[in-house]
C-alpha positions as a printed NumPy array, in Angstrom:
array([[ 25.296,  30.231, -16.319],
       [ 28.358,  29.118, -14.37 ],
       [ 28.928,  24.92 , -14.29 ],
       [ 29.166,  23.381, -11.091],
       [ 32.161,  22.883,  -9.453],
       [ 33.932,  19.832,  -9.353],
       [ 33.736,  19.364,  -5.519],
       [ 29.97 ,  20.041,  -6.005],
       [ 29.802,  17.281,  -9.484],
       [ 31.991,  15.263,  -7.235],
       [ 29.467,  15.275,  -4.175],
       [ 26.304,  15.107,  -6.312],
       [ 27.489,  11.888,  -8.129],
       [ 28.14 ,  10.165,  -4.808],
       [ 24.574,  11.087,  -3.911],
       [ 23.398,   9.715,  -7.016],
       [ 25.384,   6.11 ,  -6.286],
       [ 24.242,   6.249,  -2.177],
       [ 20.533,   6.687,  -3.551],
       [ 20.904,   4.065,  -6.502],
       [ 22.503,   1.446,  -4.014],
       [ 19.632,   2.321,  -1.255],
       [ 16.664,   1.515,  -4.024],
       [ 18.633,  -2.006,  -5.176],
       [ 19.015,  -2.734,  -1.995],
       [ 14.725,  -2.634,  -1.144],
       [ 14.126,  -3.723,  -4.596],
       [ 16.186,  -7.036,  -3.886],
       [ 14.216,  -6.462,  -0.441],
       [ 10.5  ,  -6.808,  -2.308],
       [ 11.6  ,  -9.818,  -3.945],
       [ 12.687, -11.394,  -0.553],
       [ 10.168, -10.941,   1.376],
       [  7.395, -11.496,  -0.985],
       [  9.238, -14.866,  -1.949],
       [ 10.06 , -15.843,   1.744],
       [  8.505, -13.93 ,   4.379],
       [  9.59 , -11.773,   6.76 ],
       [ 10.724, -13.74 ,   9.273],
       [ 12.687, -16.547,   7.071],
       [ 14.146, -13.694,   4.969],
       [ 17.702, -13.138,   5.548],
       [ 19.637, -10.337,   5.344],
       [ 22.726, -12.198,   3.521],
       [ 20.018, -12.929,   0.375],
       [ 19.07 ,  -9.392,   0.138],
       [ 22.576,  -8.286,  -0.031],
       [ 23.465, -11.194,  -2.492],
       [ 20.225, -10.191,  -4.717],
       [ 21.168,  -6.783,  -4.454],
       [ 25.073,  -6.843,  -5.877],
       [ 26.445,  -5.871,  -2.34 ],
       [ 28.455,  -7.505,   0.687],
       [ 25.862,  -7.583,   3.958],
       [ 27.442,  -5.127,   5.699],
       [ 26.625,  -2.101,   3.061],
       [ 22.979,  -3.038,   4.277],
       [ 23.634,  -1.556,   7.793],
       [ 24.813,   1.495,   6.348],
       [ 21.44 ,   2.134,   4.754],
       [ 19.046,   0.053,   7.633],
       [ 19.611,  -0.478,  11.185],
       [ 18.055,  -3.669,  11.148],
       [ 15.245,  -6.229,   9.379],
       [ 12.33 ,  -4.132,  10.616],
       [ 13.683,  -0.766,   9.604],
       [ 13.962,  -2.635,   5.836],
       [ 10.333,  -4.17 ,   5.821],
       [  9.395,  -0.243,   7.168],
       [ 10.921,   1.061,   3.669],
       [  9.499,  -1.697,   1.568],
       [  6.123,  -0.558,   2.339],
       [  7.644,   3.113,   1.931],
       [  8.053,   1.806,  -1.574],
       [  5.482,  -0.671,  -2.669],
       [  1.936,   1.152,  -0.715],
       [  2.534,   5.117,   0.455],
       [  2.525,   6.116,  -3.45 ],
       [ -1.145,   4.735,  -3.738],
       [ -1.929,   6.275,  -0.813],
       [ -0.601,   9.632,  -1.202],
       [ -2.456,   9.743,  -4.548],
       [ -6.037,   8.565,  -2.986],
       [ -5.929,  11.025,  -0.612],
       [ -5.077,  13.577,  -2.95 ],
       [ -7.887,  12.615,  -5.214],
       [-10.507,  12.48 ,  -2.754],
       [ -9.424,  16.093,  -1.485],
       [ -9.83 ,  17.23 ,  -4.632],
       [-12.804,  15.641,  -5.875],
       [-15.561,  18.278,  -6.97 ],
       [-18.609,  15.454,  -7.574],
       [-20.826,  13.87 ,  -6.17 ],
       [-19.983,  11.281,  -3.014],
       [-21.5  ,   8.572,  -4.665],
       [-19.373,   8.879,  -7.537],
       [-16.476,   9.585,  -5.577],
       [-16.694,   6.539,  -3.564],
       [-17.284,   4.428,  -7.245],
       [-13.766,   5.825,  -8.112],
       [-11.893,   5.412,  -5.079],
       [-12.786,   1.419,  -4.638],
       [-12.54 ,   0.951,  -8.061],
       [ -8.965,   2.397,  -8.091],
       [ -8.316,   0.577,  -4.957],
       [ -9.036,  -2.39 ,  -6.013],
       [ -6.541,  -2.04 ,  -9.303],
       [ -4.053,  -0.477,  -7.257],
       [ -4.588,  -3.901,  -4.684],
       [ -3.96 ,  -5.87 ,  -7.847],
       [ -0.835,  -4.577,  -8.991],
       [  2.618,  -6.334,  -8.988],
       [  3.863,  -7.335,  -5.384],
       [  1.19 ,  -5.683,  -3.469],
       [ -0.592,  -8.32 ,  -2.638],
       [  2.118, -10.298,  -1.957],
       [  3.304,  -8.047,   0.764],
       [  0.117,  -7.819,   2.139],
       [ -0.198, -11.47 ,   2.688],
       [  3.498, -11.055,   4.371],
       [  2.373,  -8.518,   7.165],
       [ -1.263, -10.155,   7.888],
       [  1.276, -13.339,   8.318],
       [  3.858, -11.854,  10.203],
       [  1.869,  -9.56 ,  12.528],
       [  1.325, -11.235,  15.789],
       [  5.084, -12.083,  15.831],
       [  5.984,  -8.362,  15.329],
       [  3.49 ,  -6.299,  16.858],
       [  5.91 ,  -3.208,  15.86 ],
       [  5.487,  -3.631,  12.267],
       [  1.778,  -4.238,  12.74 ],
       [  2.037,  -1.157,  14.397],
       [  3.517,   0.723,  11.661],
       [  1.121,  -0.771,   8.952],
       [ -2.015,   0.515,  10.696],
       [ -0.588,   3.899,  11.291],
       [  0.598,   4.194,   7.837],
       [ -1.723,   2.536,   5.757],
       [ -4.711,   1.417,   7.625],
       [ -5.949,   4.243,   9.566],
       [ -5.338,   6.644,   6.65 ],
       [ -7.545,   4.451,   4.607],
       [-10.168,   4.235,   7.319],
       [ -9.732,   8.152,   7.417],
       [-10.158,   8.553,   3.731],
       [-13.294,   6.372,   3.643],
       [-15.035,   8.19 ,   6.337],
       [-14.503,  11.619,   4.993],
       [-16.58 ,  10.302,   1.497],
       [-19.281,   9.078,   4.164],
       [-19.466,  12.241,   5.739],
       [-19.789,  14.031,   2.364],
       [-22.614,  11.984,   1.506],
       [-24.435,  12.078,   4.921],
       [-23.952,  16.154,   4.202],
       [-25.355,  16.27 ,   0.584],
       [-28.104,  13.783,   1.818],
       [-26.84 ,  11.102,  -0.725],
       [-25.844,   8.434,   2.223],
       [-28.32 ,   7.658,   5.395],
       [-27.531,   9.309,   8.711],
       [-25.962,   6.867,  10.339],
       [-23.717,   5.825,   7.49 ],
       [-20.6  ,   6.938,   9.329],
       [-21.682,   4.263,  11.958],
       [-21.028,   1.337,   9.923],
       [-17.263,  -0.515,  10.381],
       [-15.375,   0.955,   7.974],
       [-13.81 ,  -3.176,   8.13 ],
       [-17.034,  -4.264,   5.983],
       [-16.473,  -1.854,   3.361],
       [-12.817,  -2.206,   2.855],
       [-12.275,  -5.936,   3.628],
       [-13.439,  -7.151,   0.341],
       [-10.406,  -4.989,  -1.358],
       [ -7.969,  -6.833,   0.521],
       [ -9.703, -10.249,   0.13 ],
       [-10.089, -10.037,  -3.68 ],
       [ -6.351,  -9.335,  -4.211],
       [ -5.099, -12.142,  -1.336],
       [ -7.953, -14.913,  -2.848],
       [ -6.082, -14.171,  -6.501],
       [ -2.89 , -14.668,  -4.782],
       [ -3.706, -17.999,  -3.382],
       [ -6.317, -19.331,  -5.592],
       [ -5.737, -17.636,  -9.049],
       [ -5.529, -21.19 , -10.671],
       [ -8.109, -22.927,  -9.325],
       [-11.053, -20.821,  -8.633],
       [ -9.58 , -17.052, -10.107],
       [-11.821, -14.075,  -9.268],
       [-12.445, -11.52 , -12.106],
       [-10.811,  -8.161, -10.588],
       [-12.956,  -5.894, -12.646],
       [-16.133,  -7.517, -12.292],
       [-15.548,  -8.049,  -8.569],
       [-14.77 ,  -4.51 ,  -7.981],
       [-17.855,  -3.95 ,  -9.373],
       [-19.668,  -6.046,  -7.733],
       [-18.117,  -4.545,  -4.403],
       [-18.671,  -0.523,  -5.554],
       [-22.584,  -1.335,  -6.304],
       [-23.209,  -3.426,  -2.788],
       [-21.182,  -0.439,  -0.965],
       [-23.658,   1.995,  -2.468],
       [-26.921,  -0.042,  -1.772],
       [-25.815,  -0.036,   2.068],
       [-24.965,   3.518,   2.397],
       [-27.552,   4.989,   0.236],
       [-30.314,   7.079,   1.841],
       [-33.737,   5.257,   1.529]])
């Protein structure tokens, strides 16, 4: 086995630093926005947060938006690359297919940041329709996608009514979203219990949809 050459080791390592300074630079990103908002967030407090001078920033992200674009990159396509990979491989039933999927929805809403950054794009949307935009193509419509192909596997196997599919797929995925935001705002005062809630939320789903 012949060793790289030292143009190539040379080349690779200066990948390796381009990529490393790319990820501090939307993990000091997360922590900005999510403390600040979008709109109040500056650029100078990333760069500060991140070990580099402002201008390094440019060479990675044209601008704000194209930053709050990757952040979501980062902190919601992995959990939805990995439902939709689930569902399409899922050999059981619908019913219990839909049980998992909110479930794991509903600890994946829960994790660290998430709904922090949800919170951040509900706020910021009607200022910046173009990253509204992006989060419904990206996250939303996938999810509404991914929800209505469980439907229509249980309208096929008989499990779920007819006109299942009919419902807004808003009612059934709105409490997800709720649960995680109401925890954010009002853990210490009135807390929800994620597992319980979730649930709570699976077994009314399954009432709705069921066949009578």
């Amino acid at each position: 086995m012949t060793s790289a050459s030292p143009h190539t080791a040379v080349a690779n390592k200066r990948e390796a630093q381009k990529e490393a300074r790319c990820n501090a630079i939307i993990d000091a990103a997360v922590e900005e926005f999510a403390t600040h908002g979008f709109t109040a967030t500056k650029l100078d407090d990333v760069a500060v947060r991140a070990g580099i001078g402002k201008g390094t920033i440019y060479l990675y992200f044209e601008s704000k938006e194209r930053l709050f674009e990757a952040v979501i990159r980062r902190t919601l396509f992995p959990g939805r690359d990995q439902a939709i990979s689930f569902v399409d491989g899922f050999a059981g039933s619908a019913a219990e297919l839909l049980s998992i999927h909110f479930s794991q929805m509903h600890a994946f809403m829960h994790s660290a940041m998430l709904p922090a950054t949800l919170l951040m794009v509900v706020g910021e949307a009607l200022r910046f329709p173009q990253l509204s935009q992006f989060f419904y193509d990206e996250i939303i419509q996938p999810s509404q996608n991914l929800v209505l192909s469980i439907i229509r596997k249980g309208i096929a196997s008989g499990e779920f009514r007819a006109d299942a599919e009919d419902i807004y797929t808003q009612f059934l995925v709105a409490p997800v979203m709720h649960g995680a935001m109401w925890n954010l705002q009002f853990r210490d005062v009135a807390p929800i219990d994620p597992e319980r809630y979730a649930r709570n939320h699976v077994a009314f789903i399954l009432r709705a949809l069921r066949s009578t």
